[in-house]
N, C-alpha and C positions, 0 to 999 in steps of 0.2 A: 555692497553687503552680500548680494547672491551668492560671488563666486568664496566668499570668506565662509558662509555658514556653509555651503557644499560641501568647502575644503575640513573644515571643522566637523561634521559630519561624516566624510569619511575616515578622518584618525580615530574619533570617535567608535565607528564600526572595527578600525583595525586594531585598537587598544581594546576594545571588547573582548574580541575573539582571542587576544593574544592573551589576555587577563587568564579568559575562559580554562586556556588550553594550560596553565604554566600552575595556578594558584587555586586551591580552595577556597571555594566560599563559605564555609559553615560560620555563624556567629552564635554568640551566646548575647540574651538580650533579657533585661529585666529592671524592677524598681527596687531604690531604695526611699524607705521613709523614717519617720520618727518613731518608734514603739511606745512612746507616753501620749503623742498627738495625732499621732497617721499623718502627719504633714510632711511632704516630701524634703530630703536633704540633700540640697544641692550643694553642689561640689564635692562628692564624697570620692574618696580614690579607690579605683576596685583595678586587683590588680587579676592577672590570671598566671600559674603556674604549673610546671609539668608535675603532674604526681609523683612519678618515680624519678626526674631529677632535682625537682623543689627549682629550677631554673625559669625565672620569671618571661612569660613570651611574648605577653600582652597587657595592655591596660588601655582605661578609660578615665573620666571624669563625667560623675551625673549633672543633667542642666537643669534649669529651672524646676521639670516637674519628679527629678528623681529620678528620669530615664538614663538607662545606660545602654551601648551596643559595644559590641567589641567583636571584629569582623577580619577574615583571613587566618582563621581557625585550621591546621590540620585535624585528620581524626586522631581521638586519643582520648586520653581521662587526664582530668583538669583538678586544681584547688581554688579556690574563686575566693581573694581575703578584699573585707571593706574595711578601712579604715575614714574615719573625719574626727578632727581633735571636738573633744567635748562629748565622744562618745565611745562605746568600748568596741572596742576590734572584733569583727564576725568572719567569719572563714565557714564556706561551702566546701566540706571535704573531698566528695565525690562527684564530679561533674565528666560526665561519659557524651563525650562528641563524634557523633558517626552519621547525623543526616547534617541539613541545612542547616536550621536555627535550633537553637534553645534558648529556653526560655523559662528563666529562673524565678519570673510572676515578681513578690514584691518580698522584700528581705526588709524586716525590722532591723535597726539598730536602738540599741536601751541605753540612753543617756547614760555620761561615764559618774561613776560614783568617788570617784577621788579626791580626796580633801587637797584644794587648793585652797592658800589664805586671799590671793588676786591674780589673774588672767587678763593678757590683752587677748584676742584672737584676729589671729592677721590670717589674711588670707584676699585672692583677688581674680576674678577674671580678665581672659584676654582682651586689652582694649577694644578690639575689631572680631567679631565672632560672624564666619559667614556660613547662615544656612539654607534650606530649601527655597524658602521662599522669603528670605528678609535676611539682613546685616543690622546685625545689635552692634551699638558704639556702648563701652561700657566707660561710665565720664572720669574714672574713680581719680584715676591719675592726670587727667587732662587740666594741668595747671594752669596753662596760659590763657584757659575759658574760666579758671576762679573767681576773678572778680566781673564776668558779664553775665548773659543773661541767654536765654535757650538761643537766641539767634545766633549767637558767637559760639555756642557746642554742636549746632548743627553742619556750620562751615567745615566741621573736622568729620563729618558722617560721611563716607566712602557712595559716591553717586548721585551726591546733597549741594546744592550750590545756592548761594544766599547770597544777594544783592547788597550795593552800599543802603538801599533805600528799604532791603527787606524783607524782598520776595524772592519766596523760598520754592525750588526748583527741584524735579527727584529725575532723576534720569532726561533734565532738559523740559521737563513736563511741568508748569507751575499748578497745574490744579492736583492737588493734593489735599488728601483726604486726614484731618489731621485730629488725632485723638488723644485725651491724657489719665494712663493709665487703661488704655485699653476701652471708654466710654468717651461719645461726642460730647460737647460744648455749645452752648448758645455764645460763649463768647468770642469764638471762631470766625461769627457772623459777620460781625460790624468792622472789626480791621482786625486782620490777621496777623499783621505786624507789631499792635500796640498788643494783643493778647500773647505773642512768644516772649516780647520785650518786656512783660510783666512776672518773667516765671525767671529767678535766680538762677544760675547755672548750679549753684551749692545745694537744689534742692532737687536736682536731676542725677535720678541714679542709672538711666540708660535711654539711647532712644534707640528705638527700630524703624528700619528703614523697609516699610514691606514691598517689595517691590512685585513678585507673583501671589496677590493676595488669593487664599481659595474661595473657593464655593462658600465657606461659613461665612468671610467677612463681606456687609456689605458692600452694595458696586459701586456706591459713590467713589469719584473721584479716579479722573483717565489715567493720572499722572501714578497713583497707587496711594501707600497712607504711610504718616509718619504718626509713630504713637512714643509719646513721651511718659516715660515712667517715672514715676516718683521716687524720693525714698522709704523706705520702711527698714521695719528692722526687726526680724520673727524672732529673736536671742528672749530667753525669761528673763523677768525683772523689767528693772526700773534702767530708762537707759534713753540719751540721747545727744544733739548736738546741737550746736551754734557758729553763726556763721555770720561775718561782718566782714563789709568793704567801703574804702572809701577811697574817691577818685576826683579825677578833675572834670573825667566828663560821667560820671557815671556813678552812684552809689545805691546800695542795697545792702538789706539785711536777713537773714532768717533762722529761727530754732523749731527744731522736731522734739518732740517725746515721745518714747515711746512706752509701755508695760504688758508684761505679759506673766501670768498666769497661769500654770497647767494649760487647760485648754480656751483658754480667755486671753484677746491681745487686744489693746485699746492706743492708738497714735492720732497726735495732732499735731499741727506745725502753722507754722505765722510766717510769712516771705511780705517784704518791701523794697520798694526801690524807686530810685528817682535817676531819668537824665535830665540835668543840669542844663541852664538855660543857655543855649548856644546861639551864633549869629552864621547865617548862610545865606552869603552874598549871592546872589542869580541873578541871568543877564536873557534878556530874548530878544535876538536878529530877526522877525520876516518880513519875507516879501510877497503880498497876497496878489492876484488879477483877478478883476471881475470879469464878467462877459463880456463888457463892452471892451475891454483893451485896457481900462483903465486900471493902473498900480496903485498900492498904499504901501509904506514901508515904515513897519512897528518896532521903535525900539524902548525897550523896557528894561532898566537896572534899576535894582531894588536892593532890600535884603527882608529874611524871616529871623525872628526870633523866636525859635524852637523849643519846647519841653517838655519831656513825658514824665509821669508817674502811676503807681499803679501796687493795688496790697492782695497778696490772696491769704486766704486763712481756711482751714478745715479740720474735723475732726473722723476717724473712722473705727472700727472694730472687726474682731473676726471671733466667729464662736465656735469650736467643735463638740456639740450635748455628746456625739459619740464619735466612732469610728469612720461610722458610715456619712456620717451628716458635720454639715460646714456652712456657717451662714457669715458673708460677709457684709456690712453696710458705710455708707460714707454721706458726709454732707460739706459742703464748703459755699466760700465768700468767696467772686471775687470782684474786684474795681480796679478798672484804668482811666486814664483821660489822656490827652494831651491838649495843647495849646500854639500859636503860632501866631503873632504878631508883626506885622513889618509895615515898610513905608518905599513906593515902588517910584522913580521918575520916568514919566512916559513923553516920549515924543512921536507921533505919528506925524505921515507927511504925502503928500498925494504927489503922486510923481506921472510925467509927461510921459511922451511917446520912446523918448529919449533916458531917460530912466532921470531925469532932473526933480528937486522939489518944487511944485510953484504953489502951496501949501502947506504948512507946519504948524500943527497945537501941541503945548507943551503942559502936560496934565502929571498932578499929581495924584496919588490916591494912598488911602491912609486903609489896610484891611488888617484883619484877623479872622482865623478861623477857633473851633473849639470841638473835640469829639471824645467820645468816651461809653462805656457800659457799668453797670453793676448790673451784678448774675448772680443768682444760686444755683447751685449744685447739688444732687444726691439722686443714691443708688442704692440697691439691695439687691442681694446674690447668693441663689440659695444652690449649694451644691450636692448632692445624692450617688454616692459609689454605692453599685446595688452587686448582684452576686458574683457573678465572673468578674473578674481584672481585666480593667479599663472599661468597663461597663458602667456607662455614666448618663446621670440627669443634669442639668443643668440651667436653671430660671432666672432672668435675671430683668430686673426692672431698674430704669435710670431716668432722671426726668431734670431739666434747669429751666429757669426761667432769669430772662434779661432785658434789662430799661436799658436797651441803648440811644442814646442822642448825637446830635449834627448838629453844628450852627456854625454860622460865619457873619462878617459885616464887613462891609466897605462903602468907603468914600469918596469920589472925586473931586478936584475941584483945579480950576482952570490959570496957569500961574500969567504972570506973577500975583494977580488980584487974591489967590488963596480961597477965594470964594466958591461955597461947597455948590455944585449945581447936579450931581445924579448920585446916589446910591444903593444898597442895598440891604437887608440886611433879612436872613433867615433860620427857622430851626425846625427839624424835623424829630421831636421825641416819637419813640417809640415802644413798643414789645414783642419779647421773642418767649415762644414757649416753644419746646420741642420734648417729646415723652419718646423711648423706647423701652419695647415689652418683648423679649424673645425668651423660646423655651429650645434649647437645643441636647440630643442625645447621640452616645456614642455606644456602638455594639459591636466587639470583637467577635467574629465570625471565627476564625480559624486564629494560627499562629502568624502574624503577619497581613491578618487580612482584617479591619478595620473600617463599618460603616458610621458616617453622620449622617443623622439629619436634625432639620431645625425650621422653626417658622418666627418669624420678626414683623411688629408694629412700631411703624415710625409715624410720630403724628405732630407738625409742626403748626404750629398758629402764630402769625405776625400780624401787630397793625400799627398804624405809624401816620402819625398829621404834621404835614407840612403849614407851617405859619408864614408868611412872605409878608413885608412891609418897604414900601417904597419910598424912597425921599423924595420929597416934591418940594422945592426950591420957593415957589409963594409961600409953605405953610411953613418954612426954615424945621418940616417935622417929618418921620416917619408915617407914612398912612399904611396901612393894612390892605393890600391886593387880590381881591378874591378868585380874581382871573388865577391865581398863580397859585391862589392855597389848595390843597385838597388834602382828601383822607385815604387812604389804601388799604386795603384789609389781605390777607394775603393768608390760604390754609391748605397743606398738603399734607395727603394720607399716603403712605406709603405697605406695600402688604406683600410680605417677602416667603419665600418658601426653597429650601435648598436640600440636594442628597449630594452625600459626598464619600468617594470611596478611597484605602489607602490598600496598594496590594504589591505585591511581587511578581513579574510579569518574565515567562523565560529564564527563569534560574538569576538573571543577571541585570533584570530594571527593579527599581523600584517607581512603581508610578503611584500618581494621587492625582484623580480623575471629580472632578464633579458640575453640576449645574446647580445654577441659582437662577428664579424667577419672582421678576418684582413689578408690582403692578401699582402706578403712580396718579393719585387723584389729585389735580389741584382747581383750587377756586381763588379766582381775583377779584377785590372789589375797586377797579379803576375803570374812565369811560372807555371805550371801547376797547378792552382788551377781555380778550377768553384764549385758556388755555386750554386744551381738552386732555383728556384722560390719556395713559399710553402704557405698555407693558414691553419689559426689555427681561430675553432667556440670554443669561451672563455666564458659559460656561469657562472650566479653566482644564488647566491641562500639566502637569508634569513630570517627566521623566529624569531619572537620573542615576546615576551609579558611582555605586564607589570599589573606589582602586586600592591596591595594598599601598601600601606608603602614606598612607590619609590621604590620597588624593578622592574626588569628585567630581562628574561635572552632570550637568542637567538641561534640559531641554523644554520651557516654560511658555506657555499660551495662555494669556487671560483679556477677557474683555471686563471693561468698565463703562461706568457714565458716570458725566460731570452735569451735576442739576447746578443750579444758578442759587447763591448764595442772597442773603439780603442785605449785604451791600452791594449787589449788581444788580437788583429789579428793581431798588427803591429808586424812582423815578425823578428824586428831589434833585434839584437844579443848585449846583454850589458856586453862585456867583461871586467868590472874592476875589475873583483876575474876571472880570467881563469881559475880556477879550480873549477867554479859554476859562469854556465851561466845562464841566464834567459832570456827566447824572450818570443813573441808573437807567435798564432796558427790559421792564415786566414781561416783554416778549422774546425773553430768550429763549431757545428751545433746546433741550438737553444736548450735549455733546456725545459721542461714545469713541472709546478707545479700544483699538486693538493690539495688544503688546506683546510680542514677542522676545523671548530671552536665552539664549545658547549660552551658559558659563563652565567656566573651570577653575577648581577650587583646589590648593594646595598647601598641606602644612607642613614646615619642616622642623629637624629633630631639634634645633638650637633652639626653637621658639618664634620663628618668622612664618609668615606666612603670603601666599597671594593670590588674586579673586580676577581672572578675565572675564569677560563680559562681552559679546556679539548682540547690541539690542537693536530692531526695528520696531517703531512705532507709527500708529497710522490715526489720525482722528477724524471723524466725519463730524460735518453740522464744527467743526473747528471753535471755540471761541473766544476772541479776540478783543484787546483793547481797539477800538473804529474810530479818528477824529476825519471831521468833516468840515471845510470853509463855507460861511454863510456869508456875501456881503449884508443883507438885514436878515436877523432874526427877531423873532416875534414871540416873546414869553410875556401871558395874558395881553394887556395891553401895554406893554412896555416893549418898544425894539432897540434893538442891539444891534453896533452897526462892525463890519468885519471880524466876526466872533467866528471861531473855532469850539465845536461840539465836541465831546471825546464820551463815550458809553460802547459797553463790550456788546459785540455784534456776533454772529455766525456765518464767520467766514468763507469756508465752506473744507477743504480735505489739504491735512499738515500729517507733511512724512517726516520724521524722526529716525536718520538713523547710525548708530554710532558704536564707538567702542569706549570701553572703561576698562582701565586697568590701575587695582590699588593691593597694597602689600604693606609688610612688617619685616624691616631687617635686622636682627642684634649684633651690628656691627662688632662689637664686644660687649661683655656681660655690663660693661657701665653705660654703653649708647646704641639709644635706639632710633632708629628713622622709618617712619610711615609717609606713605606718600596715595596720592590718587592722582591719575591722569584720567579724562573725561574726552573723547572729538567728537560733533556731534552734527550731523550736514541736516539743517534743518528745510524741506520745501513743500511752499505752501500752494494750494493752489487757490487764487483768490477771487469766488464766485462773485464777492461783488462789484468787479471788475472784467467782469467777462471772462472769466479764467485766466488771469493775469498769475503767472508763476510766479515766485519769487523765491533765490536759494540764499543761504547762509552757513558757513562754518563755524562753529565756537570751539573751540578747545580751551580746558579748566584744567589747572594744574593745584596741588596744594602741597605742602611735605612739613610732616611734624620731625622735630629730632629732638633727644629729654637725654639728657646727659648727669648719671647719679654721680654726686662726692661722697666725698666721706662725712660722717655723722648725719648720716638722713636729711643730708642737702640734694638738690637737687635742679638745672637749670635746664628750660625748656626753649626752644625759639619755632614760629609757627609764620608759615608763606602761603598767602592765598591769592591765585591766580585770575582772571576770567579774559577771555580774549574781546575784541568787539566783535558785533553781527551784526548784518543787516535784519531788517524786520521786513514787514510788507509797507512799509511806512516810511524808510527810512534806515536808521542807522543806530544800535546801541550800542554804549559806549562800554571801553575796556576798564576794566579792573584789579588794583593790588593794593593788597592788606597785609601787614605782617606783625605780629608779637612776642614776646619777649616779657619771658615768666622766671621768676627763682621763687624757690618755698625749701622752705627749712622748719622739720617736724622735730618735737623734744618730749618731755614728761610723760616717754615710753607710747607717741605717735600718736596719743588721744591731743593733741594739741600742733596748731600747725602756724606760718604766718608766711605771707608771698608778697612780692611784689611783683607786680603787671606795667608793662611800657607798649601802647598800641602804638604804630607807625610815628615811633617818636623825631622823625626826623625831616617830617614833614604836618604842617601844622593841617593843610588843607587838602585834599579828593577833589581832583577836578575833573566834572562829567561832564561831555561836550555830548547830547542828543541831537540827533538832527528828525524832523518829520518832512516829507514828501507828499504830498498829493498833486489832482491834477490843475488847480488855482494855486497853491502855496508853497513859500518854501521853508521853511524855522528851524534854525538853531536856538538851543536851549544850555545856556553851561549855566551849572551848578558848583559851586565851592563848599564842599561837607567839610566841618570841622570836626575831626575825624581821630587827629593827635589825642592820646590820653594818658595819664599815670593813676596808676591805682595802687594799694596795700589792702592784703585781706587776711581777716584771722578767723582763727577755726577753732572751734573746743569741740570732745566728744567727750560725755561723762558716761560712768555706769562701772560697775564689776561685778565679775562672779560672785554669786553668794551658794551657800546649800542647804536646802533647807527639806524638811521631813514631806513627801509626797502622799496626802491622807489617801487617795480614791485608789491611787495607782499602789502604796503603798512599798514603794523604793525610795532613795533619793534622786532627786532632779535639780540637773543643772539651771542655774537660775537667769545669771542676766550679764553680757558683756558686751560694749558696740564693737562690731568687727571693722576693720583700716577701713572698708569702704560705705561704710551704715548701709 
């Protein structure tokens, strides 16, 4: 990686100076908003043209907040025209360029007053947008994800990799900071996989992948954050959409509404979904040594009977009393669960010197497991543009609270007699409260020079009772284990404070520099565990520039920490394989990451584009999934004999370092191919092992291609790659997914219907895991049933209307869903 960022580095400096010497920098830069709402319009087209030849030189498109820049300006005098359908054409006639920047503040556009009888408005962003500090996937088109659910739209997010089992990785980093809509979750907490699995793909209107988070956003999280955005839809009126699928492995449903008002907008939506109950055959080979020399050799084939469900529901609003003032608020539901059933034949066997059996019991066991949350949701968000442009207040309060539960049961019993002689059976209900309070402000200093700062409370409370019940064979009953129950209380204060600066550095960088300091109180109520206090200064860093041609590249430095989740402290013991247990480690102690990022970003004129990537990552205090062989273990008074432990541990220091390269090509105007490649040498160094090294390559490959017909057809096919690696443990196994989308839009695009075929040519995913230690040795294969067909249909309703504007006293455009809601 050294001699690559060197070398990157020095073209770097010499496309600088070359830039320097050949091209103007001057740009013109400003907002555009709504003149009835002050609410920014995004996507509006601002073109630029020479005054005295009317010959167009330049242009842009505004983003999310209305911003425009438009860069490689000769000096001269300009025409500056905005156009966005649904409002009237504005043209800055005189714009005189002879320094650096200008800066044109905030341009109204006045709703267009034209009698239409009905309007669609179509209109769409680039699938893949890469900026400073994050890659927005925009879902709008992304057909072959219509009938899944956020984990199948992530697979397509450029530096995102997602497991057959789940977990979800951002530049090879699985701890990840994961937010929706830009606010945390309690339901993040409890399985992170059953809370993405509960969010429809049809109700995702974009995620971002932030990978150099700055100084404003919290440090949680080494890996960086993904925040999943919802839909809305800011158009006036009454207006909204529907969305149904149904599959063989997979169904869900969901409707948005939305209305809006002058300066009043009110939406709510309902998403459901169920995966169908499936069977997944699993087998486990090991071979364990005690101290003494003496072998056991466990073979385990079974199967589970698997199925998730899960509903979110909310409501939110947004008000502007004026100009200056904007108060947004929201509340939602949500619930998942899942389930797991099967029936396992065991044979263990004690084997000689010779590796022979002169021992063999042949046990069966009957388990299930059960997990799941219900959460609420809500938040309030008061916004204040005070007198200069970009001169911003902003408050905002969010708080949820979550019943999440655990439980499991199992039975043994000794064949052929069938007779039940040990089991288990437990449940850990709980609660999660987490509140955040932060007040953050933004003060434009000069042209281009731009201070934050900001101060945040994060205050979470968990507790959570373990119930354990044992079967005891005289009483043919469950008895209650007090050795084994206990209560956990669990409450972190966290107290944040950041400045953050954005400037122009040398005529030729733009940098954005800042520090963030977070000081962390937590209290346990478990027997002998204390955690003490500790404060982490998380500064970030970056540079970057842009080239004529839209090219970019930038130079990014941020550190993080990964605090431990509560499904990784909770302590409870999930005995339904007693011969591989898995809890939680209340003594974890934070991770921190250090992340370094060199990329270069290029757009070209047909509509493609592509995003390199030089990433080193470094994480100290590491932390890891840890399993451990016990010939007996001792939980209360019950032992366990050749059981395997598994709870995430701190490793101790994991190098990350790799390259990503993903792009956009328009083959021709009907086919288009995206693709990402990912290699990633991963080496850990593993303190509890005496510094035992251990290296790894992965390389992730994915490639979308969407091929338009005629009459608003359209066929997608989607390949996803992941190679194997080793672990510090062992071995993970390789991975390929692939699908296969058609959708055909009619009744002028408010209506649509697809069919989906996941890896229809294989019914089953065979994952061969192997673990390593220094007693054991296990392979683990899994059969995911994996094959799926689905069809999904879409409605969007709503149309323009126009109707008399009392306060404003014009008319105002009223209400239409636009192609992507």
């Amino acid at each position: 990686m050294k001699p690559l960022i060197a070398t990157a580095l020095l073209l770097l400096f010499v496309r600088i100076n070359a830039s320097g010497q050949s091209k103007s920098n001057a740009k013109i830069i400003g907002n555009i908003t709504d003149a009835a709402t002050s609410k920014p319009v995004e996507y509006a087209s601002v073109g630029i043209s020479d005054q005295l030849t009317n010959r167009v030189v330049n242009g842009a498109v505004t983003d999310s907040s209305g911003y425009f820049e438009i860069n490689d300006l000769a000096a001269g005098t300009f025409m500056v025209n905005i156009d966005f359908i649904g409002y009237e054409k504005k043209s800055v006639q005189i714009v005189v360029v002879s320094g650096k920047v200008v800066n044109l503040h905030t341009i109204t556009l006045a709703p267009s007053v034209k009698t239409l009888a009905e309007v669609t408005v179509t209109g769409q962003a680039a699938i893949v947008e890469n900026q400073i500090d994050k890659i927005v996937y925009n879902t709008a088109n992304d057909i072959t994800s219509q009938a899944g659910v956020a984990l199948d739209v992530l697979k397509k997010v450029p530096q995102v990799s997602v497991d057959i089992d789940g977990n979800v990785e951002l530049q090879g980093n699985p701890n990840v900071r994961f937010l929706i809509n830009g606010k945390p979750s309690s339901v993040f907490g409890n399985s992170l996989t059953d809370a993405l699995a509960s969010i429809p793909a049809s109700q995702i209107k974009s995620i971002e992948a932030i990978t150099s988070p700055g100084a404003k956003y919290d440090a949680q999280g080494t890996g960086g954050i993904i925040n999943i955005i919802l839909k809305d839809n800011r158009l006036l009126g009454v207006n909204g959409s529907a969305n149904l699928t149904a599959g063989t492995r997979l169904e869900n449903g969901s409707v948005n509404l939305n209305f809006r008002k002058n300066n009043f907008g009110l939406n709510a939506f309902f998403s459901g979904n169920k995966q169908l109950n499936s069977r997944t055959p699993s087998t486990q080979d090991r071979i364990s040594t005690e101290p003494s020399g003496n072998q056991t050799h466990l073979l385990q084939n079974g199967y589970q009977d698997f199925q998730r469900s899960g509903y979110r529901s909310g409501i939110g609003f947004d008000w502007s009393p004026s100009k200056k003032d904007n108060l947004i608020g929201a509340i939602g539901y949500n619930s998942f669960s899942n389930a797991s059933r099967g029936i396992t034949n065991i044979t263990q066997s004690a084997l000689n010197e010779n590796g022979m059996p002169v021992s063999t019991s042949d046990i069966l066991r009957n388990s299930s497991s059960q997990g799941g949350i219900n959460a609420v949701d809500w938040s309030l968000n008061y916004i204040k543009k005070l007198k200069k442009d970009g001169q911003e207040l902003n408050v905002m309060y969010s708080s949820s609270f979550g019943k999440p539960r655990n439980s499991y049961n199992q039975v043994q019993s000794l064949a052929p007699e069938r007779v039940s002689y040990a089991g288990t059976t437990g449940s850990t209900p709980g609660n999660d409260k987490q509140t955040n309070i932060s007040i953050d402000y933004s003060h434009p200093i000069k042209k281009g020079f731009v201070i934050e700062t900001g101060v945040k409370t994060v205050l979470q409370e968990i507790s959570s009772v373990a119930d354990i019940q044992v079967f005891r064979p005289s009483q043919n009953a469950y008895i209650p284990d007090p050795a084994q129950s206990y209560r956990l209380g669990y409450n972190m204060k966290i107290y944040a404070g950041y400045l953050s600066a954005t400037f122009p550095l040398f005529h030729f960088l733009n940098v954005k520099a800042g520090a963030r300091f977070e000081h962390t109180d937590v209290k346990i109520t478990y027997p002998n565990t204390s955690i003490p206090s500790y404060n982490n200064l998380v500064p970030s860093l970056i540079f970057s520039h842009n080239f004529k041609d839209e090219q970019s590249l930038k130079l990014a430095f941020t550190r993080r920490i990964e605090r431990a989740e509560y499904r990784d402290i909770n302590p409870f013991m999930n005995l339904s394989d007693p011969y591989n247990i898995t809890t939680g480690n209340p003594l974890l102690k934070p991770e921190i990451g250090n992340n370094f990022e060199l990329g270069y970003n290029k757009t070209f004129k047909n509509g493609g584009n592509i995003y390199l990537a030089l990433i080193e990552r470094i994480n100290t205090d590491d932390v890891k999934p840890y399993t451990v062989l016990y010939p007996t273990y001792l939980i209360g008074d019950s032992t366990y004999v050749n059981v395997s432990v598994t709870n995430r541990q701190n490793i101790g220091v994991e190098y990350n370092s790799g390259v990503s390269v993903s792009g956009s090509i328009p083959i021709i105007s009907q086919l288009n191919v995206r693709g990402n490649v990912m290699v990633t040498q991963k080496r850990v160094v593993n303190n509890l092992l005496d510094g035992n090294v251990s290296n790894g390559i992965n390389w992730r490959f994915n490639l979308n291609a969407s091929y338009q017909l005629p009459k608003d057809m359209i066929l997608e096919g989607f390949g996803n790659y992941s190679s194997a690696i080793n672990t510090i443990q062992g071995k993970r196994p390789q991975q390929l997914t692939y699908n296969f989308a058609f959708r055909k839009q009619f009744h002028h695009k408010n209506a649509s219907i697809g069919l989906t075929a996941t890896n229809p040519f294989t019914k089953y995913i065979s994952q061969v895991t192997t673990i390593r230690t220094a007693n054991y040795v296990s392979t683990n294969t899994v059969l995911i049933p994996y094959r799926s067909f689905g069809v999904s249909l879409a409605y969007k309703f709503g149309k323009l209307e126009f109707k008399k504007g009392k306060e404003q006293g014009n008319d105002f455009l009223h209400s239409a869903p636009s192609s992507d809601n």
